[in-house]
VEXDREN-2710 file (C-alpha; in Angstrom, 1 decimal):
% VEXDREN-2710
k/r/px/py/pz
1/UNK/-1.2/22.4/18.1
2/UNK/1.7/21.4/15.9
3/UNK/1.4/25.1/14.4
4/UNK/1.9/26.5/17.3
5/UNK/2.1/30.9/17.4
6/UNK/3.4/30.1/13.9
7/UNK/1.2/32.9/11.7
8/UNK/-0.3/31.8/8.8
9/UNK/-2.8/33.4/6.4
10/UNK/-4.7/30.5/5.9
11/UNK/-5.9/28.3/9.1
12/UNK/-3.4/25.7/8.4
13/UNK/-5.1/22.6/10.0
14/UNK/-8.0/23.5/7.6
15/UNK/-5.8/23.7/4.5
16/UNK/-4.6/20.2/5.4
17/UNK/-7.9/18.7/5.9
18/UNK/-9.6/20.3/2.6
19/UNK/-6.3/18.6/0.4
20/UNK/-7.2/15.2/2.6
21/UNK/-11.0/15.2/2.0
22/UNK/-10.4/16.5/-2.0
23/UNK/-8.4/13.1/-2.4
24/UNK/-10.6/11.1/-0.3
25/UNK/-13.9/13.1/-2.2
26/UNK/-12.7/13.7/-6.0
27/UNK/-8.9/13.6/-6.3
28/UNK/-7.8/16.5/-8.1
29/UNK/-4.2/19.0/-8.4
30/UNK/-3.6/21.7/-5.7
31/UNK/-4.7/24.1/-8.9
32/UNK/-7.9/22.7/-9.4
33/UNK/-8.8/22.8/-5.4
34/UNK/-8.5/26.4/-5.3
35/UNK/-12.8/26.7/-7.6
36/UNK/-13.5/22.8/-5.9
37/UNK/-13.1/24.5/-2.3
38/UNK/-14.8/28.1/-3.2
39/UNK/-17.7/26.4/-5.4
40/UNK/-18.2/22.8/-4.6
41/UNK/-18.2/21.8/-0.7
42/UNK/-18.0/23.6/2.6
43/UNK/-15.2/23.5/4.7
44/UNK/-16.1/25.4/8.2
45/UNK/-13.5/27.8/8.4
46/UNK/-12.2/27.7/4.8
47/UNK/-14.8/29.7/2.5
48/UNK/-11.6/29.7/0.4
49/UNK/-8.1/29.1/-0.7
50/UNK/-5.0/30.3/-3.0
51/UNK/-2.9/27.5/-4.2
52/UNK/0.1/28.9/-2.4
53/UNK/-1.7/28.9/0.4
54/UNK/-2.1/25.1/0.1
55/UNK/1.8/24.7/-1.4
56/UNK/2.7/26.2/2.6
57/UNK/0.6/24.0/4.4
58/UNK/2.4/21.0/2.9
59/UNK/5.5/22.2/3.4
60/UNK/4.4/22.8/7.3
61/UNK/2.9/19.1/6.7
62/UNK/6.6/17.7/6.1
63/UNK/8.0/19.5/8.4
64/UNK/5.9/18.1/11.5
65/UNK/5.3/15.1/10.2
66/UNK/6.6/12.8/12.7
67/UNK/4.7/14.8/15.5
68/UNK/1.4/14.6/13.0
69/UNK/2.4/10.6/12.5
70/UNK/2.3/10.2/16.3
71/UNK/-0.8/12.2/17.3
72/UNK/-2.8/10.6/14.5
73/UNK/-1.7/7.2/15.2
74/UNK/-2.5/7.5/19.4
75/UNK/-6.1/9.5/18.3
76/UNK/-7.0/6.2/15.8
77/UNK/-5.3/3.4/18.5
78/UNK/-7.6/5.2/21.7
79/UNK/-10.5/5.4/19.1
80/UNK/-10.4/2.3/17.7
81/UNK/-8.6/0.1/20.1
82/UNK/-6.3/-0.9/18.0
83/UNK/-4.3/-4.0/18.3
84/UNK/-0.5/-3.4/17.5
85/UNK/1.4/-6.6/17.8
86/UNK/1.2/-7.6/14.2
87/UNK/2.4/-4.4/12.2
88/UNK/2.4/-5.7/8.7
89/UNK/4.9/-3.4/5.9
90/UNK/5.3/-3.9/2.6
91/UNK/6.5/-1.4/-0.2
92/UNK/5.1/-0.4/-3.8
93/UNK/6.3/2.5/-6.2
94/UNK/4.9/5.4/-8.0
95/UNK/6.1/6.1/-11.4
96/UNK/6.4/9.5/-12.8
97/UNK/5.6/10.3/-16.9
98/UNK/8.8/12.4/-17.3
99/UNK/11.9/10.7/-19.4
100/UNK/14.9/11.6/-17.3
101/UNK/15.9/10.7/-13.4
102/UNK/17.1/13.1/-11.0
103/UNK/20.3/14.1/-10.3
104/UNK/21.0/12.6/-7.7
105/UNK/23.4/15.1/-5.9
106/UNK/20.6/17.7/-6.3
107/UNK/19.5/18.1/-2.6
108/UNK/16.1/19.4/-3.4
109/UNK/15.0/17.1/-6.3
110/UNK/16.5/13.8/-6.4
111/UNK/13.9/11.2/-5.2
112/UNK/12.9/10.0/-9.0
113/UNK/15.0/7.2/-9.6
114/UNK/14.3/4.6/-12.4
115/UNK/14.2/1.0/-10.7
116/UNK/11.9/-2.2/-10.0
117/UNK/8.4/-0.8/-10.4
118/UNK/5.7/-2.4/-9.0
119/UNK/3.6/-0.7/-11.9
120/UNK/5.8/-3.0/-14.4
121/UNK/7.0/0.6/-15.4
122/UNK/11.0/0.2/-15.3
123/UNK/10.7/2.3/-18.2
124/UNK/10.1/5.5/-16.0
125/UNK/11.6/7.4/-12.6
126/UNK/9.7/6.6/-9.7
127/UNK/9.8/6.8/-6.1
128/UNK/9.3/4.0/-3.5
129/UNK/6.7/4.2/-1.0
130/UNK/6.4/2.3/2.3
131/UNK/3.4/1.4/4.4
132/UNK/2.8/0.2/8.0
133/UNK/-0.6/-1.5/8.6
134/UNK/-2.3/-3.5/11.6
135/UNK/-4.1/-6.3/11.3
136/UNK/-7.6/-4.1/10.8
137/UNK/-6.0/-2.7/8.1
138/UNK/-5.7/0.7/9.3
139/UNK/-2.0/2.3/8.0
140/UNK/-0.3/4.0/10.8
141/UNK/2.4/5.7/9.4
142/UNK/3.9/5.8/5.5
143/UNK/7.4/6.4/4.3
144/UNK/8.7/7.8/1.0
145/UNK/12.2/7.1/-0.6
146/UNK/14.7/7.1/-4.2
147/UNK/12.8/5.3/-6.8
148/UNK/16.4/2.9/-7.1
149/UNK/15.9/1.9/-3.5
150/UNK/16.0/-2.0/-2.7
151/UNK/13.3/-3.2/-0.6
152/UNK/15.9/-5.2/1.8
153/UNK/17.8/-2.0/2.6
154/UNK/14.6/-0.1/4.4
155/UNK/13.7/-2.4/7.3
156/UNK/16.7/-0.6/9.3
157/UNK/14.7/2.6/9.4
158/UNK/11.2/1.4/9.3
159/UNK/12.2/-0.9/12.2
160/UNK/13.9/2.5/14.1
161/UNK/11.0/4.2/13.5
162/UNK/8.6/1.8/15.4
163/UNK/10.6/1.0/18.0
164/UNK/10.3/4.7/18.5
165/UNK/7.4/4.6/18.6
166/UNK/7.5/1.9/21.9
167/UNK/4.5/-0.2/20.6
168/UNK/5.4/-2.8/23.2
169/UNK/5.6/-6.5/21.5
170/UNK/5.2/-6.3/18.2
171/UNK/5.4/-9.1/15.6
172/UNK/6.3/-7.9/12.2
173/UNK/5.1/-9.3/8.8
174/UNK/7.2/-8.9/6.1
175/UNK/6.8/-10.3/2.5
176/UNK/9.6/-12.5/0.7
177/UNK/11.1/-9.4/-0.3
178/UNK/12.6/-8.5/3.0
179/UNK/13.4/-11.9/4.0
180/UNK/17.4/-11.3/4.3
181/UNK/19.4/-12.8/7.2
182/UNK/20.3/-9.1/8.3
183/UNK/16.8/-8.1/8.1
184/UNK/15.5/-10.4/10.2
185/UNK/17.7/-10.5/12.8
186/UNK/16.9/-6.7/13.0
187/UNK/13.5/-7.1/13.3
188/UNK/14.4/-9.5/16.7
189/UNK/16.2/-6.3/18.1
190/UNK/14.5/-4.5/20.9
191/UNK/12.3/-7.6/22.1
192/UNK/10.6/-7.4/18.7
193/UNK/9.5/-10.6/16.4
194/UNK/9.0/-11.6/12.6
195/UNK/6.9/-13.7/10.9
196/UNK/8.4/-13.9/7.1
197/UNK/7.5/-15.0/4.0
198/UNK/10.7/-17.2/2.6
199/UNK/11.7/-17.8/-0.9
200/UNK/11.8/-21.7/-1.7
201/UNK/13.8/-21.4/-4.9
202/UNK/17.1/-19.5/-3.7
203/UNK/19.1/-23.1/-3.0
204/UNK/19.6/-21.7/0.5
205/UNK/20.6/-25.0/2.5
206/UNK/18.2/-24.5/5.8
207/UNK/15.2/-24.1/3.1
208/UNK/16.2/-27.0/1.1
209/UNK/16.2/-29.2/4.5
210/UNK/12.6/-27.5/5.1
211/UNK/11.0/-28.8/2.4
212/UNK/12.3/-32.2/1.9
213/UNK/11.1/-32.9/5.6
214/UNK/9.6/-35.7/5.7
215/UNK/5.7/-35.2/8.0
216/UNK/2.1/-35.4/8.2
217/UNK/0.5/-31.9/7.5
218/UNK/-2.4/-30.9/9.8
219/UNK/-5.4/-29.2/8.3
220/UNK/-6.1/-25.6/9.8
221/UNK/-8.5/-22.7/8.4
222/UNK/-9.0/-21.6/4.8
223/UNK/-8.5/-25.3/3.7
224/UNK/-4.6/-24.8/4.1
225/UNK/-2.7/-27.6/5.6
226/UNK/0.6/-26.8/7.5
227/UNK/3.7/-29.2/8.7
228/UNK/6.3/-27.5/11.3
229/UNK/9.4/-27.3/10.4
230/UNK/12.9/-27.0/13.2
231/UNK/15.7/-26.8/11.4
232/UNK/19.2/-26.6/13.3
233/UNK/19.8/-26.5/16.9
234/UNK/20.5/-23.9/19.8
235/UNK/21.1/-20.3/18.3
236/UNK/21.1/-21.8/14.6
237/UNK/17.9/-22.8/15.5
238/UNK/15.1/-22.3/12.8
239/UNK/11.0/-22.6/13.1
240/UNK/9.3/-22.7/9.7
241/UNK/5.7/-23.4/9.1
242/UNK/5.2/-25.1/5.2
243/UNK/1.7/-24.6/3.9
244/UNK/0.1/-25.9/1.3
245/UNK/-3.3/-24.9/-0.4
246/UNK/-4.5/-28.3/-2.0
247/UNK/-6.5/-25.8/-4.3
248/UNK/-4.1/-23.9/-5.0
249/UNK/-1.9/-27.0/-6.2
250/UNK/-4.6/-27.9/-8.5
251/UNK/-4.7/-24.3/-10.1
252/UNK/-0.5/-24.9/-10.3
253/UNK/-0.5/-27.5/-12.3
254/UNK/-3.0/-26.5/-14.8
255/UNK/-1.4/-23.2/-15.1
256/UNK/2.3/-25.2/-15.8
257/UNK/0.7/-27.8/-18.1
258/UNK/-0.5/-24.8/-20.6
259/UNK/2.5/-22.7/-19.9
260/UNK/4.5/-26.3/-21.4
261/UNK/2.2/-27.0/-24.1
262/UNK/3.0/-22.9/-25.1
263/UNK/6.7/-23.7/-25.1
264/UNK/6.7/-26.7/-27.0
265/UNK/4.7/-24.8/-29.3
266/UNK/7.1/-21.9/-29.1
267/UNK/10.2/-24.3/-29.4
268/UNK/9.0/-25.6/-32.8
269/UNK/8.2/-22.2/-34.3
270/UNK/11.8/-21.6/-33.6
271/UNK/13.1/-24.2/-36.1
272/UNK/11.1/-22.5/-39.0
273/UNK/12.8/-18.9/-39.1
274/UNK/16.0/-17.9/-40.5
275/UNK/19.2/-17.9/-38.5
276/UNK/19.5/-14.1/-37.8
277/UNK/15.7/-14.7/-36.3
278/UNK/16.7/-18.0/-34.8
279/UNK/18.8/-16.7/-32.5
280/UNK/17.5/-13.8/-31.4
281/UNK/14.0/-16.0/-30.8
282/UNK/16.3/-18.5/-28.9
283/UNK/17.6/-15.8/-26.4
284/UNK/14.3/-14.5/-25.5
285/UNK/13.2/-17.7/-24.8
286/UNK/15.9/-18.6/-22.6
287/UNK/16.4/-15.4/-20.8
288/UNK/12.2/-15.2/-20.2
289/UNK/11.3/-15.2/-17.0
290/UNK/8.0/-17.5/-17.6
291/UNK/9.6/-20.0/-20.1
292/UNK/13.3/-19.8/-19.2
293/UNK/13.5/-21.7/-15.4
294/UNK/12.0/-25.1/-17.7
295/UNK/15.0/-25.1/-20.8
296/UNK/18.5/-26.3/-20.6
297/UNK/20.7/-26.1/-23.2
298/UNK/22.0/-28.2/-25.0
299/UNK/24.8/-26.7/-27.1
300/UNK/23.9/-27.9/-30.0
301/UNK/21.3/-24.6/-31.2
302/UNK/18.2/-25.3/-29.8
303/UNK/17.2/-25.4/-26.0
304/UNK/15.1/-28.2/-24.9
305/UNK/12.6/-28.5/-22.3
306/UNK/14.2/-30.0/-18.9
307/UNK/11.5/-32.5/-17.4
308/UNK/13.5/-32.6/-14.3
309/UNK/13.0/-28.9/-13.4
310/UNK/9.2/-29.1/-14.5
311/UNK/9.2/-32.4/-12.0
312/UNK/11.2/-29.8/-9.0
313/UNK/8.5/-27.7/-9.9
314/UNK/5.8/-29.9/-9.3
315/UNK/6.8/-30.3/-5.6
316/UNK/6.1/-26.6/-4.8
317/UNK/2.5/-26.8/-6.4
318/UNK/0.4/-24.7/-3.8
319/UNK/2.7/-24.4/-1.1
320/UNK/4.5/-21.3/0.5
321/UNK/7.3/-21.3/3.4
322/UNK/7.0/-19.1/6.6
323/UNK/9.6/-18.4/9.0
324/UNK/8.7/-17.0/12.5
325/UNK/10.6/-16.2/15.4
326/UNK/8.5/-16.0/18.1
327/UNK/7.6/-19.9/19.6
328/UNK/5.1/-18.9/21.4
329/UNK/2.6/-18.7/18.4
330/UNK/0.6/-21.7/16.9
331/UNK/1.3/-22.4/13.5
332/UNK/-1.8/-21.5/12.4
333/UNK/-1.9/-18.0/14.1
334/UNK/1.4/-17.4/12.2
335/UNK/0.2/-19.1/8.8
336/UNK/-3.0/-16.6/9.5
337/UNK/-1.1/-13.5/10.4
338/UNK/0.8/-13.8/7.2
339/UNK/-1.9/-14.1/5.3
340/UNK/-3.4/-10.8/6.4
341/UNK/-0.4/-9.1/4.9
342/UNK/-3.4/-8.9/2.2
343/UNK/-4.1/-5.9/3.9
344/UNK/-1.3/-3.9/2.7
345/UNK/-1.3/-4.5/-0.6
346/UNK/-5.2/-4.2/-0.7
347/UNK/-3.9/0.0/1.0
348/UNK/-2.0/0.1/-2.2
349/UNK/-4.5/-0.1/-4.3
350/UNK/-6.6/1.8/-2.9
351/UNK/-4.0/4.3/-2.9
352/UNK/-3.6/4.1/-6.5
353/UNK/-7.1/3.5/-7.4
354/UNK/-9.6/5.1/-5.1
355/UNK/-7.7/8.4/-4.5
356/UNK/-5.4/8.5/-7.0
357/UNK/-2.2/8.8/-5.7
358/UNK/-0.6/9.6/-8.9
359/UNK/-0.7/11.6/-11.1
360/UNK/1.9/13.6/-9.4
361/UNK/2.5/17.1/-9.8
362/UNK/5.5/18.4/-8.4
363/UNK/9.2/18.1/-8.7
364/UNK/10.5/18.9/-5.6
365/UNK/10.9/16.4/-2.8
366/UNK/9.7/17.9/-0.3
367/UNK/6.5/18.2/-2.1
368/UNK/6.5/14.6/-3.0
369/UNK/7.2/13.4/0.2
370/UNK/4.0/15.9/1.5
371/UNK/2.1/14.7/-1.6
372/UNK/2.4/10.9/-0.3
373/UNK/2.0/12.0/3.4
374/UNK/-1.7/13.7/2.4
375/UNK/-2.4/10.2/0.4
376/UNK/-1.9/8.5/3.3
377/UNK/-4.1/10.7/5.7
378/UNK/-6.8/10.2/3.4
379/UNK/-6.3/6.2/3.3
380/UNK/-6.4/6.6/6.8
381/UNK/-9.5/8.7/7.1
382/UNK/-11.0/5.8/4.3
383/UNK/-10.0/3.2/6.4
384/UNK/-11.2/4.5/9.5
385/UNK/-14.5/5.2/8.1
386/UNK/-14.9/1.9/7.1
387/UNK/-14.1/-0.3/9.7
388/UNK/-16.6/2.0/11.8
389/UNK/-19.2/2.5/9.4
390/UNK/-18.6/-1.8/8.3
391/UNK/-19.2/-0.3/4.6
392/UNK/-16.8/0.1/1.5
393/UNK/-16.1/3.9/1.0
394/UNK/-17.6/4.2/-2.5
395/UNK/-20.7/3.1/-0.6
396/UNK/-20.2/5.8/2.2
397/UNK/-19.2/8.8/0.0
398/UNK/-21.8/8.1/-2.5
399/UNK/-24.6/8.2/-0.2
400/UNK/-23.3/11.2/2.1
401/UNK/-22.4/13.2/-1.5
402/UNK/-26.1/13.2/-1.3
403/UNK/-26.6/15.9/0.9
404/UNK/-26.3/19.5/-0.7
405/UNK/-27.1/23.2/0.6
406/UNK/-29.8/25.2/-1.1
407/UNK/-30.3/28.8/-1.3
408/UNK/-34.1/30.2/-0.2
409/UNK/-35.5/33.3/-1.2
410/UNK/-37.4/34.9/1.9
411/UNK/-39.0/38.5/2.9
412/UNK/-36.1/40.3/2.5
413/UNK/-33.4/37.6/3.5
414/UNK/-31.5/35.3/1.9
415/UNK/-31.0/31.6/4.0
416/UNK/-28.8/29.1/3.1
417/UNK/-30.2/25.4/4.1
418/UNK/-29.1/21.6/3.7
419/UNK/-31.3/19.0/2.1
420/UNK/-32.8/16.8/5.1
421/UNK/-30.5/13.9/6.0
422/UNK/-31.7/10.6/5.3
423/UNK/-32.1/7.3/6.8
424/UNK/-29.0/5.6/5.5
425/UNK/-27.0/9.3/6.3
426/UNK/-28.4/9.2/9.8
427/UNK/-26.7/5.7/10.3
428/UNK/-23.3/6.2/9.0
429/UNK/-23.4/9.2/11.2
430/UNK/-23.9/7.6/13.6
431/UNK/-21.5/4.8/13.1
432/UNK/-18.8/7.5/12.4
433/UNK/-19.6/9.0/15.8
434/UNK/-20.1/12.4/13.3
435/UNK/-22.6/15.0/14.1
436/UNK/-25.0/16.1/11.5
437/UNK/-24.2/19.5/10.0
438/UNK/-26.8/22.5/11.2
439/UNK/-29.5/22.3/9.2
440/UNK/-29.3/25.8/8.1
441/UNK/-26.2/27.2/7.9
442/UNK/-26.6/30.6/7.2
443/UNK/-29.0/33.6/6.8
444/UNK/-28.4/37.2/5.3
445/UNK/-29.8/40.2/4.5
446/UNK/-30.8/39.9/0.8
447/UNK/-29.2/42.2/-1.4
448/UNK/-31.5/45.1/-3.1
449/UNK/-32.3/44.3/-6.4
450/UNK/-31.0/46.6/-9.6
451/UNK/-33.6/48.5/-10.9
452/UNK/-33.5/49.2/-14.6
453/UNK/-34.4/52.9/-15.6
END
């Protein structure tokens, strides 16, 4: 409807769904659709396509996109009865294999940006996408911006964007990441509530009181153990839940205990090269992020290793801080919700895995903001057919990639029929709520044959 009495010489909607299904089917460039849709499947209403066909519909893609956002969001919440008071968000990146950035006054291409990759590529320009996902894991809307942007300066727009949307009460879940003061008193505008991860090794004074509470943990789910935490009074008031995974403390220590023997190893290796080597080996060490927090120095040369960090250190064995502003929530559905911000990051990989979000071919940013809007319709459509099906996708796709058309030779016709659908296609069909494509799908007269004289 979105299209409108707009003319196009391509049924848009269909050019939109065949670029969906190739990344949720065989991810591939707009190029290489062009034989994949005129040899490999069959798209009703699509026989074929032009890649310029496919560069307008994403354009049209971006352009409606928050009226697409919407509609698909209400279809998948009446469909699947969503539950939308825990919105979870959380960012990655995307990195691009080109050497410079973009300029960034350019208005039509200026979204790769080197910055803090996610990919461990800081190294290369990148942009920075956003998800929003509920607590079944279904993303309901994605957002796209400069590869130098700072998680903490997003949750302004993200949190707009929402409200917008009037979800009613909605908690937010936000990694340690977005766990600013500013943030999170945003996230209370509008009725709305947080539950955040918060970073224990900042010195921040309310977080420092947190954790050397004194208080008996109680024992919850998941083996985790939580202690509830008020910190301050009236509107300085603070609620954090500490939890600690007593398995997780064990796997701690062990990891510190090698990472120690490594530096004292590391330390003596030092005293055996020659001074240019010395002190270039001394400032790696120091400035590492993995050895550095456990050296002081002592002016003299040589670092050593500081047993009163590694003893700090040892009190935060297995344990994570939360901070929630809604009182109305047990501790453990708030230690619970935050741990099913698992669900995000498990979208990203599937975005970067499964359908192959990158690599990414085009330059303009339009096109890159369309490029991640079609990777997220087809995490959608993934996720969707998952939770209905209650199967993983490779499992789903293999099995339906199963069924194929056949070509039959008859009395002066030519009919074109589908393999018969199996047992295990027959149930995911029905799981899907899809109906079974005709079992013959076309017949025509059969063309004369040549005949050599």
């Amino acid at each position: 409807s979105a299209a409108g009495s707009r003319e196009f010489t391509t049924p848009v909607e269909r050019a939109i769904f065949a670029m969906v299904a190739d990344r949720a089917l065989c991810p591939s460039s707009k190029l290489a659709m062009e034989e994949w849709v005129e040899k490999d499947v069959v798209i009703p209403g699509l026989p074929s396509c032009q890649v310029q066909q496919l560069y307008r519909a994403m354009d049209f893609l971006l352009e409606c996109s928050e009226e697409i956002q919407w509609a698909v969001f209400s279809s998948c919440a009446h469909l699947l009865n969503l539950e939308v008071d825990l919105i979870y968000f959380d960012t990655t990146s995307m990195y691009f294999q080109i050497e410079d950035e973009d300029d960034p006054g350019d208005l039509r291409s200026s979204l790769r940006q080197r910055g803090k990759s996610k990919d461990r590529r800081d190294d290369l320009p990148q942009v920075v996408i956003g998800l929003a996902v509920t607590r079944e894991g279904i993303p309901i809307r994605c957002w796209c911006w400069p590869g130098n942007t700072v998680d903490m300066s997003v949750i302004r727009q993200v949190k707009k964007d929402l409200v917008g949307w009037k979800l009613g009460r909605v908690i937010s879940v936000v990694d340690r990441g977005f766990a600013s003061e500013e943030n999170l008193r945003y996230l209370q505008r509008a009725g709305g509530h947080y539950i955040a991860g918060e970073p224990m090794r900042r010195g921040v004074e309310k977080v420092g009181k947190a954790l050397s509470r004194a208080g008996r943990y109680s024992r919850i789910k998941d083996n985790l153990e939580v202690k509830e935490i008020i910190v301050g009074d009236g509107e300085a008031r603070t609620r954090y839940i500490l939890v600690r995974n007593p398995e997780q403390a064990k796997r701690d220590k062990l990891e510190r205990d090698k990472l120690i023997v490594e530096l004292k190893e590391k330390l003596s290796s030092i005293k055996r090269v020659d001074e240019k080597e010395h002190t270039k080996a001394i400032c790696a060490l120091v400035s590492s992020e993995k050895y550095g927090r456990y050296l002081t120095d002592t002016k003299r040369g040589l670092p050593k290793i500081d047993y009163g960090k590694v003893r700090e250190e040892e009190k935060l064995d297995g344990k994570y801080l939360l901070r929630t502003s809604d009182d109305t929530l047990s501790a453990e559905d708030v230690v619970l919700g935050y741990k099913q911000l698992v669900e995000v990051e498990e979208a990203f990989r599937t975005l970067k895995s499964t359908l192959d979000i990158r690599p990414v071919y085009h330059r303009l940013d339009d096109r890159i903001r369309a490029h991640v809007m079609l990777c997220w319709l087809a995490l959608l459509l993934v996720r969707v057919a998952e939770t209905r099906a209650k199967d993983t996708w490779r499992n789903i796709r293999r099995e339906l990639q199963r069924m194929h058309l056949t070509q039959l030779k008859l009395p002066g016709a030519l009919a074109t029929r589908r393999t018969e659908t199996t047992a295990m296609q027959a149930q995911i069909f029905k799981l899907l709520g899809v109906k079974e494509p005709p079992k013959v799908w076309d017949i025509s007269p059969a063309k004369p044959e040549a005949r050599i004289s």
